[in-house]
C-alpha angles and dihedrals in degrees: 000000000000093000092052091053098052085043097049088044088051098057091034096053089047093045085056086048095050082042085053096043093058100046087060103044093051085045087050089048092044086047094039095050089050091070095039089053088045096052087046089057100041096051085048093057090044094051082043093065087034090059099044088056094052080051109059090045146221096292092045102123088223090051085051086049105050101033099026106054132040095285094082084078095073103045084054091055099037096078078050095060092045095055088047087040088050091038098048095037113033105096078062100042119083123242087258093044091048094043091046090046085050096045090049079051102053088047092050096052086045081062095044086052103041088090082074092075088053102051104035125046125266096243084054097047088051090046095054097053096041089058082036089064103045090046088054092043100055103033082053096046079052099050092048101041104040125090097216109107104232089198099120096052082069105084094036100050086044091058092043088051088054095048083048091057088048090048095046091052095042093053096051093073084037096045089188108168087212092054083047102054079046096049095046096031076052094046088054091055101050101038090054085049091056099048089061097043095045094054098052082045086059094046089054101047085057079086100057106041089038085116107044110067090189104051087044091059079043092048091048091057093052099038086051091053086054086054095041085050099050090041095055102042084054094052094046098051093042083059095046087050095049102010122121119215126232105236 
């Protein structure tokens, strides 16, 4: 008797582990697909703004405005303010205030990288982000499917990133071509490291945020404008590394 208790309990308790496994794993993909939808969204409406600068033209008075005079500045450093502003703020924001911040974001640094279309060609620009997003899509797939903890690569592709900042600056006032095809070969490298990472960091986080549904929608937000960032960068150096310019 003894013997068909422990047994029964036994199924009974596996079949409530495999009951509970699911649940989770439909919740992961549900929470998962959430970033990955947000980051979509948010790319479109920054090619969106791109596009329509390319569209108006060099000549155009408002592109002479926005990319030929200091104002251009502020529209660099902008998508700058509004990550600090999402990073800092968004325990206090609500779901709709953060989505909406990250939204006004993703349209801003469209603007700071419409001069793009006017300085590489058209066949470049599509070529980029065609190799842009199969690098993103496999190194993602990987993050979030292998079993490897990539926990360790943190620490080490953040202080890369921070001696990349320093590089970039420096090299504005420098303007070497070498330093340049480093700084951009460099940029590839981390930020694919940190796709990957990020994405096994986010997986990883579901566990965490399971019984909150609001700081999972927050969470989303912010894991999608990881994404977005690490998509972006990579775009943007692998441009820099095969991209023809438009003379």
């Amino acid at each position: 008797m003894s013997d068909f208790d422990r047994n029964a309990t036994a199924r009974w308790g596996s079949g409530v582990a495999r009951s509970g496994a699911a649940e989770i794993d439909q919740g992961l993909r549900s929470y998962m697909l959430g970033i990955y939808n947000h980051m979509t969204l948010a790319l479109a409406i920054s090619a969106l703004v791109a596009m329509g600068v390319f569209m108006l033209g060099r000549a155009h008075p408002i592109t002479q405005m926005l990319y030929g005079s200091p104002l251009r500045w502020v529209i660099m450093l902008a998508p700058l303010a509004f990550v600090f502003v999402l990073s800092w703020r968004f325990e206090r924001m609500s779901y709709t205030a953060l989505l909406g911040t990250f939204w006004a974001f993703a349209a801003v640094m469209g603007l700071s990288m419409g001069w793009i279309g006017l300085v590489f060609k058209v066949g470049s620009i599509v070529n980029a982000l065609m190799v842009t997003t199969i690098a993103f899509g496999g190194l993602s797939l990987y993050g979030y499917t292998t079993k490897r903890s990539l926990s360790g690569m943190g620490s080490f592709l953040v202080m890369g990133l921070i001696g990349l900042m320093v590089a970039s600056v420096v090299n504005i006032f420098m303007q070497s071509g070498v330093l340049g095809f480093a700084i951009s070969s460099i940029g590839v490298l981390i930020f694919a490291g940190l796709t990957a990472w990020d994405t096994q960091r986010l997986k990883d986080d579901y566990s965490y945020l399971a019984g909150s549904g609001e700081m999972m929608q927050k969470s989303s937000v912010m894991g999608a404008l990881s994404l977005y960032l690490n998509f972006i960068n990579m775009f943007q150096f692998i441009l820099a590394l095969t991209g023809s310019r438009d003379e």
